[in-house]
N, C-alpha and C positions, 0 to 999 in steps of 0.2 A: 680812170681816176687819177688825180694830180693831185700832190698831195704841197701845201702853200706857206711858204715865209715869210711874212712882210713885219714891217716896222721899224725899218733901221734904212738907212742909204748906203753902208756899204758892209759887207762880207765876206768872210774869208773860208772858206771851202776847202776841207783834207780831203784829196784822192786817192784812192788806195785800190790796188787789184791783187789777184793771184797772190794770196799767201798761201796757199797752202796750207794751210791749217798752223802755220809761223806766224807770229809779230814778234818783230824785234824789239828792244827796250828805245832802241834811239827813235821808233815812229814815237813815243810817248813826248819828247822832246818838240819835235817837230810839228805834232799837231796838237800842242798846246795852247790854247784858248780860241782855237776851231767855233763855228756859229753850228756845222754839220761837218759830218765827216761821208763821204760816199762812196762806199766798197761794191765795184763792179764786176763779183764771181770769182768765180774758185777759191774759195774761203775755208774749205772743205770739215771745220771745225765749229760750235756754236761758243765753244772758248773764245775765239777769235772775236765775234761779233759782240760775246759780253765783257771783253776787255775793253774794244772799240768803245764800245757804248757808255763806260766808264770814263772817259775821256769829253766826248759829245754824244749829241744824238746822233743816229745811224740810220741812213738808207741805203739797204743793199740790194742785190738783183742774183739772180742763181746764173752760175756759171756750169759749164760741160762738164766741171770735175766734181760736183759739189752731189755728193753720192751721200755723204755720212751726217746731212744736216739734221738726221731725223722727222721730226715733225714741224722742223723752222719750212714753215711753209712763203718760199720767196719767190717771187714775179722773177718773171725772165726780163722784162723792163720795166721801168718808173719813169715816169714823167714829173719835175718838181719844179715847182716856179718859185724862184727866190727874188724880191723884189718884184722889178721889169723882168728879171731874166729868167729863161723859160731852158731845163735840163732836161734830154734824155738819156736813161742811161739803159747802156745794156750790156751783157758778156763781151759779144764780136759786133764789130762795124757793121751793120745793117742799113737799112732804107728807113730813114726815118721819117714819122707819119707824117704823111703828105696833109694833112689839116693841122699838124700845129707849127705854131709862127716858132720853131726850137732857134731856140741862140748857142747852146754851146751839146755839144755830144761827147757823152763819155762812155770808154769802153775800154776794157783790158785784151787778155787773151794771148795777144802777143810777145809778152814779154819786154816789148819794145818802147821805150819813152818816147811820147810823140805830141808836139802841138802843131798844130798847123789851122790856117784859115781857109775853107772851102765856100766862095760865094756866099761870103759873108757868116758864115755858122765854123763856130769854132769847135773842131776836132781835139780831142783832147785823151791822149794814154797813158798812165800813170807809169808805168812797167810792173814789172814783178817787184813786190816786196817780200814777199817769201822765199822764190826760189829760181834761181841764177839759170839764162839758158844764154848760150856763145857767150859774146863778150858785153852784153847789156850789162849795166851795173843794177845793183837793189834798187829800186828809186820808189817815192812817193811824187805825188804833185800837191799844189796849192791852187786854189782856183779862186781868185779876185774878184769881186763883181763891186763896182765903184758905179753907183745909179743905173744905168741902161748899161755901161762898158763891163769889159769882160777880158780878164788875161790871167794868164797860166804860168807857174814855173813850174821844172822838173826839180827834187830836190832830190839826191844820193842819200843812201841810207849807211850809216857806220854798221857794220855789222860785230 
């Protein structure tokens, strides 16, 4: 199941992972007039997901740590096509399905900010916004989609 956004030629997509059951007051800043916002696991609070939501709409995926969501019954992946452009998202970097044409992958877990292009499919890690591991900074991402193209920043979080 994919779940479909069209009507517009371009959009601007908050990325968000691993809070921890945290959101800072500066993601409110940063993903201010967001089309979606897409939280990829360890969320581990439903405060978390109805803050988000208060902001934009919300698709999220269950993460390894996410023990305390209750009855927030969330997919280990989603598939979402905004415009052209076709998102999977999941906790940890996996194999993704080999039948769909995916343009960009999103996934946390690592704590590590990461864009990178792999044969064309763009790799995408927001880091932790909740909680700090080595020397990674808090970061969120922004995720571009301008007709068929597709590009990412990392953006630091004030804590």
């Amino acid at each position: 199941m994919s779940r479909k956004i069209t009507g517009k030629d371009s959009y601007d997509i908050g990325v968000i992972s691993d809070t921890h059951g945290r959101l800072l007051p500066s993601v409110y800043m940063v993903f201010d007039n967001m089309d979606l916002i897409i939280h990829a696991g360890d969320i581990d609070t439903k405060e978390v997901l109805e803050k988000l939501q208060s902001i934009a709409p919300v698709v999220a995926v269950r993460g390894n740590m996410d023990f305390n969501l209750g009855k927030e019954s969330l997919r280990g992946t989603e598939t979402i096509e905004i415009g052209e452009t076709v998102i999977h998202v999941s906790h940890m970097v996996g194999s993704v399905p080999a039948s769909a044409r995916v343009h960009v992958v999103i996934y946390g877990h690592t704590h590590r900010p990461s864009i990178e292009k792999q044969n064309g499919v763009l790799f995408l890690n927001p880091g932790s916004a909740g909680q700090r591991r080595h020397d990674n900074p808090l970061s969120v991402a922004i995720l571009h989609i301008r007709g068929n193209e597709q590009y990412a920043e990392i953006i630091e979080l004030e804590e």
